[in-house]
C-alpha positions in Angstrom: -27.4 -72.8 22.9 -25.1 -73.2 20.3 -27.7 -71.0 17.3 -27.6 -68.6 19.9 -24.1 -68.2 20.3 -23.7 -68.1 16.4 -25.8 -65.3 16.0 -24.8 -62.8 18.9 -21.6 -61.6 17.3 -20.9 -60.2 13.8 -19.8 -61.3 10.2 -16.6 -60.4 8.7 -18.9 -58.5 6.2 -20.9 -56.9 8.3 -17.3 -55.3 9.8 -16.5 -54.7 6.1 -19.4 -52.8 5.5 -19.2 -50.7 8.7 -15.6 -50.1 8.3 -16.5 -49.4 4.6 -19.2 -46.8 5.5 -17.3 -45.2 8.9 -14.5 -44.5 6.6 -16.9 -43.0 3.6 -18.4 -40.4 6.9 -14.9 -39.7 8.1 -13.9 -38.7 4.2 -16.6 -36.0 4.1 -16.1 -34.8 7.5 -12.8 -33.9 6.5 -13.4 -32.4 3.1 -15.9 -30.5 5.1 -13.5 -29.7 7.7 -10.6 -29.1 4.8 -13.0 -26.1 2.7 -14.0 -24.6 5.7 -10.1 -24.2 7.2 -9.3 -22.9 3.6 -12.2 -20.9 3.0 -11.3 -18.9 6.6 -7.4 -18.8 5.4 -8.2 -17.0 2.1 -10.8 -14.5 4.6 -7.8 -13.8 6.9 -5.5 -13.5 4.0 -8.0 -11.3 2.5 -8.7 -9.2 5.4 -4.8 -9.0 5.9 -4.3 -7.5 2.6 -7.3 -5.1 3.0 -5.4 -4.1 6.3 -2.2 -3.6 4.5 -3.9 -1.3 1.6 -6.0 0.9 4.2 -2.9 1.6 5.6 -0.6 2.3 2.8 -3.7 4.8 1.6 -4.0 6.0 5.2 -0.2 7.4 5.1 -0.8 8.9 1.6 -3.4 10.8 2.7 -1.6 11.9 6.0 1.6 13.0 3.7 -0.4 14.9 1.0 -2.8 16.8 3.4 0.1 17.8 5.8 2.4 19.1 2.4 4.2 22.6 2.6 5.2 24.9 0.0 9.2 24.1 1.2 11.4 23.4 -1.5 14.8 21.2 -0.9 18.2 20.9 -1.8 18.9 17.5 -2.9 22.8 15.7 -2.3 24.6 17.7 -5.1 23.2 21.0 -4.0 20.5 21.5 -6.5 16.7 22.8 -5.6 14.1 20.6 -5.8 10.6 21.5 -6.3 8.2 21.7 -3.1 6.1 18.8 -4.4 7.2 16.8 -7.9 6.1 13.7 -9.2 4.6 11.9 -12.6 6.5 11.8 -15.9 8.6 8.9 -16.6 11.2 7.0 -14.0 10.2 5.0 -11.0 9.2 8.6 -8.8 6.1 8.9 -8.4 5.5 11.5 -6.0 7.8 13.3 -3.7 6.8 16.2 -1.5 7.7 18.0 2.3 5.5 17.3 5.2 5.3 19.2 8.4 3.6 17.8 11.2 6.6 15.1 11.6 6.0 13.7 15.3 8.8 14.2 17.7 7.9 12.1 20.8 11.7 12.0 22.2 12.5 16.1 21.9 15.2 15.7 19.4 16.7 18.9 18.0 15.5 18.9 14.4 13.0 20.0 12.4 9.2 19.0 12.3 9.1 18.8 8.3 10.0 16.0 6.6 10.8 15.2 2.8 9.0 12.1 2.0 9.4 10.4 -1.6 7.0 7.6 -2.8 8.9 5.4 -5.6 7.5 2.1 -7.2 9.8 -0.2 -8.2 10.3 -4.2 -8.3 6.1 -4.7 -8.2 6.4 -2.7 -4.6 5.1 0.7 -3.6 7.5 2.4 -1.3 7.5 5.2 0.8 11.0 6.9 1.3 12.2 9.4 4.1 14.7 11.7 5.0 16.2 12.8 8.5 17.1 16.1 7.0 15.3 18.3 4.2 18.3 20.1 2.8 20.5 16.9 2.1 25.0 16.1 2.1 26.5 13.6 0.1 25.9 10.2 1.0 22.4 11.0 2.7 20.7 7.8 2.4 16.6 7.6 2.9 14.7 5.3 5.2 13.0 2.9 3.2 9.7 1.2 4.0 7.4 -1.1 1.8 3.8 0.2 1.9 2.1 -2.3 -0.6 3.7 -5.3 -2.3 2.3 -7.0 -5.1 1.4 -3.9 -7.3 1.9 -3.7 -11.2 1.2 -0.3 -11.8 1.1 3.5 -10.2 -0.1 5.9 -11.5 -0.4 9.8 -10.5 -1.7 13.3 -11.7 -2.1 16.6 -10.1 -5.3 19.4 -10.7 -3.5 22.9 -11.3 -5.1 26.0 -10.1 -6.9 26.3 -13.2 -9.1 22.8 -11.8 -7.0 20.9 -15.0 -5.5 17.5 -14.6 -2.1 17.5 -15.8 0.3 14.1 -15.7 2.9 16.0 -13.9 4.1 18.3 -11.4 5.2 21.0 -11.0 3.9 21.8 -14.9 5.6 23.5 -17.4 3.5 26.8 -16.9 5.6 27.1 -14.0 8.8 28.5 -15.4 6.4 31.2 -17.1 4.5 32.5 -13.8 5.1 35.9 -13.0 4.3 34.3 -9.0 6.1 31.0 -8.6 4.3 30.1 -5.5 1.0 30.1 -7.3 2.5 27.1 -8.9 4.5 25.6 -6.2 1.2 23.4 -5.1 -1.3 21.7 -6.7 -5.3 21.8 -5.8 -5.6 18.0 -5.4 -3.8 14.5 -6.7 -5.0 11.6 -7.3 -3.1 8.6 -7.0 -4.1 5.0 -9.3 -2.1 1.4 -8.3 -3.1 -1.4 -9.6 -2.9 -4.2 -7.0 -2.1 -8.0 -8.3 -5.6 -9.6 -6.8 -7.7 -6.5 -6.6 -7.5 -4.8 -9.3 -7.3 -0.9 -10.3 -7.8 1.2 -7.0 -8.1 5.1 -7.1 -7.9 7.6 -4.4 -8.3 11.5 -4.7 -6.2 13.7 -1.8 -6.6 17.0 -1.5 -3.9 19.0 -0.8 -4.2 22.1 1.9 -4.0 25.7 0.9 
C-alpha cells in the first residue's frame, strides 16, 4: 500500500520539467502570435497608405482633366496664367477647374482655382471660394500625401515637347495666346518616403 501510494503522484522534477517545457510552447505561441499581429499591422498600414496615394492621384487627375482656359486675378489685382506651374518655389501646379459640385444651390460659380504646393515633406492641394481674388483671400488647405521628399512636374507644349514649365516662354511671342494658354498633357513625379519615385501622366482636355 504504501509503494503504491509513492508512486501515484509526481516529483518535484517531473513538475519542473513540465513547467519548463509548457513555458518553452507558450514562448513560441506568442512569437508566433507576435509576427503574425505585426505582419497584418504593417498590411493595413500598407494598404492605408496605398489608399491615401490612389486618392491624392485620383483628385489630380479629376483637377487636370476638368482644367479651363480661365485666367485669374490674384489679391493685388494682377492676371495669372490659366494653368502655371514648375520652375523654382514650392508651386507646383496651379490651374482653374470647372465642374466644381454645388449640392446646396449656392450662388457662385462652378469653376474653381485650385493650387497644388509642396512644402514641409507634404503635398497639398489648395482652393479658393472665388477665382478673381480681394486682399486677405485666404485658400482652403488640405493635405493630400504626407511623407513626400520630392515633386516634380512638366508640361508637353503643342509642339508634343516636354518643357519644365508652364506657361513657356514662347508664349509672350504667339501671335494667338490661347494656343498657349494650355498644355497637351502633364505629368506629375513625387517621390514618396517608403515607396519610392511614382509617375503619373494626365492629359489635359482640348
Amino acid at each position: 500500500m504504501k509503494g503504491r501510494r509513492r508512486n501515484a503522484g509526481f516529483t518535484l522534477l517531473e513538475l519542473l520539467v513540465s513547467l519548463a517545457i509548457f513555458a518553452l510552447l507558450a514562448t513560441m505561441a506568442y512569437s508566433a502570435l507576435n509576427t503574425v499581429l505585426n505582419a497584418r499591422e504593417q498590411v493595413e498600414q500598407r494598404a492605408a497608405r496605398l489608399t491615401e496615394l490612389q486618392t491624392a492621384f485620383m483628385v489630380m487627375e479629376r483637377d487636370i482633366e476638368e482644367a479651363v482656359a480661365r485666367p485669374v486675378r490674384d489679391d493685388l489685382g494682377d492676371e495669372q496664367a490659366a494653368l502655371k506651374g514648375g520652375g523654382v518655389g514650392t508651386g507646383v501646379l496651379t490651374l482653374t477647374r470647372t465642374g466644381w459640385r454645388n449640392p446646396l444651390g449656392v450662388a457662385r460659380s462652378d469653376l474653381q482655382r485650385v493650387d497644388y504646393v509642396f512644402n514641409k515633406q507634404q503635398l497639398l492641394r489648395e482652393s479658393w471660394a472665388t477665382l478673381d481674388r480681394g486682399p486677405g483671400n485666404e485658400p482652403y488647405a488640405e493635405i493630400l500625401i504626407d511623407g513626400v521628399s520630392a515633386v516634380d512636374v512638366r508640361f508637353m507644349g503643342q509642339d508634343r515637347q516636354w518643357v519644365g514649365y508652364w506657361p513657356p516662354d514662347s508664349a509672350s511671342n504667339a501671335q494667338s495666346p490661347d494656343a498657349v494658354l494650355m498644355p497637351q498633357a502633364i505629368e506629375i513625379s513625387v517621390d514618396v518616403n517608403g515607396w519610392g519615385r511614382i509617375v503619373r501622366l494626365f492629359r489635359v482636355p482640348g
